[in-house]
N, C-alpha and C positions, 0 to 999 in steps of 0.2 A: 755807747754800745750800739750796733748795730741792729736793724730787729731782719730776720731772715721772713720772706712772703707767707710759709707757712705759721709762723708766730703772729705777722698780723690783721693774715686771715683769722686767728682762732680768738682773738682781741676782738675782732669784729663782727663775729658771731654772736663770742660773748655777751658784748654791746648790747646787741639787738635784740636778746634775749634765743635767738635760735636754738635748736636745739639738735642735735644730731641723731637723725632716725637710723636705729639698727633693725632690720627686717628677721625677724625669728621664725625659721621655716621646719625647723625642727616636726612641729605639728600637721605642718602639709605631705612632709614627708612620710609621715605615719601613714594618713588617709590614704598618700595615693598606693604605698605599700600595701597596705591592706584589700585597698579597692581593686590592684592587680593580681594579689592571690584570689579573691573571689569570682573573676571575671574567668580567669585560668582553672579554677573547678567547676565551674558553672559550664565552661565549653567542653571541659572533657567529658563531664556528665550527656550534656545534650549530643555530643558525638558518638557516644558509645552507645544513645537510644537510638541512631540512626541503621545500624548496621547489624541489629538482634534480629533472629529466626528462631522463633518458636518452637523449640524441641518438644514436644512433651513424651519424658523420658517415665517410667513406670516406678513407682515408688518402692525402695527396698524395702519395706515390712509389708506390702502389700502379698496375700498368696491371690497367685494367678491361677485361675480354674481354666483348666483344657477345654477347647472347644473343638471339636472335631470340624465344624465347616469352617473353621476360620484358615484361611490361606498361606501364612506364614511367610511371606512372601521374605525374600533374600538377598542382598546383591554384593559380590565380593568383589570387590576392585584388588584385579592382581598389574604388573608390570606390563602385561604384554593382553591382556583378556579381561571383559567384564563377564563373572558366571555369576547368572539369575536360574535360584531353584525357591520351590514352594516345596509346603508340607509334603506332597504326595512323594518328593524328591527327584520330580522332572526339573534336569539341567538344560539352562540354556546359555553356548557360549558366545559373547559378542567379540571379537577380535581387533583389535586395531587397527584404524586405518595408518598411514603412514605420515597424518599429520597429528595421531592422537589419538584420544577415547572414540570413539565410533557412538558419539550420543543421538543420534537422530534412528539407529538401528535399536540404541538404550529405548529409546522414547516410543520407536512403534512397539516393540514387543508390550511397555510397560500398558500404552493405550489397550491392545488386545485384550491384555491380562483385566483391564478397568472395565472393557467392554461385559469379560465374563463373570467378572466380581465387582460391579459397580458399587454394592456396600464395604468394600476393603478401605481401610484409609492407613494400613501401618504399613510400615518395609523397614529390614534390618541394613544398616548398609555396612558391610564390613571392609576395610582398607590397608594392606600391607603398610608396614611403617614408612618406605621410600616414596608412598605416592604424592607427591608435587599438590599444597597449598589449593592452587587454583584449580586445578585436574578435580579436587576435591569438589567446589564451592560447584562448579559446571555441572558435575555427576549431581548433585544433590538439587541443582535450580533443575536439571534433566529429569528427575526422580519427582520432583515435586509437581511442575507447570506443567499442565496439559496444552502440546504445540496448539497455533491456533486453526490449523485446518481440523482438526480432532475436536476441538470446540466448536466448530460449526456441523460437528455431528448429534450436538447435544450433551457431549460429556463435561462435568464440571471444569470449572477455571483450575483444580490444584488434584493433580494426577493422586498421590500418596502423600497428604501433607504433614504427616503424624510419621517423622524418619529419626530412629535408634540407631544409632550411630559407635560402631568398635571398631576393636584391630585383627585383622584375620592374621592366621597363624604362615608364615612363610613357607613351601612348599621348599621339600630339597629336591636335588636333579631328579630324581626316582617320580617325581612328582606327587609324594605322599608327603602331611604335614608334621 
């Protein structure tokens, strides 16, 4: 009988006492699965502290006591107009330029308003449901950061850093909400 190369390769292993290694990765498998879920929450964690701004929102069982010098300051972001009013209920309208929100006209009036109420640090900012993500995030870095020709007048680095944040109510044609 004939012996075929694979037969007497395995005669000759035999022989020699060799022995055939099976590599079992089962276990490495585990690790590195595990080691990639962890690495993949560990990033999302650390990305999501990158990108927080400090709301401090008022607590609901808190009773809020009226202060009559406190300013109340406001700012409604509609489609076409930012209207800033305070307590006394002087309006003021900021109107769009034709590339956008008009935030550098946002930004002097808000400095003024900081000028005359330098202990103020709250503002309401209320926003129509159609206003655009980033429109948002600009109004509110506009609302916060004091420009920095305005900081070399002495005024703090953070215009209103303490911002309550809602949805104003949609005006119909009549312009009543």
């Amino acid at each position: 009988m004939k012996m075929t190369r694979r037969v007497r390769r395995m005669e000759r292993q035999h022989k020699f006492g060799a022995r055939v290694v099976r590599l079992n990765i089962v276990s490495m498998i585990d690790v590195f699965a595990v080691l990639v879920f962890f690495l993949l929450v560990s990033s999302s964690l650390a990305a999501a502290r990158l990108n927080v701004i400090n709301l401090n929102l008022p607590a609901p069982d808190k009773q809020s006591i009226p202060e009559q010098q406190k300013l109340q300051l406001t700012a409604v972001v509609r489609k076409g107009v930012i209207e800033v009013s305070d307590s006394q209920g002087a309006v003021r309208n900021i109107v769009n330029t034709p590339q956008g929100y008009n935030l550098s006209a946002l930004s002097d009036l808000l400095v003024e308003v900081k000028k005359t109420k330098p202990s103020e640090q709250n503002i309401v900012l209320m926003m129509e449901a159609d206003v655009v993500y980033d429109d948002m995030v600009k109004i509110m870095d506009a609302i916060r950061l004091t420009p920095a020709e305005a900081r070399a007048t002495g005024l703090p680095r953070e215009l209103f850093p303490n911002i309550s944040v809602g949805e104003a109510q949609k005006l119909d044609q009549g312009g009543a909400p």
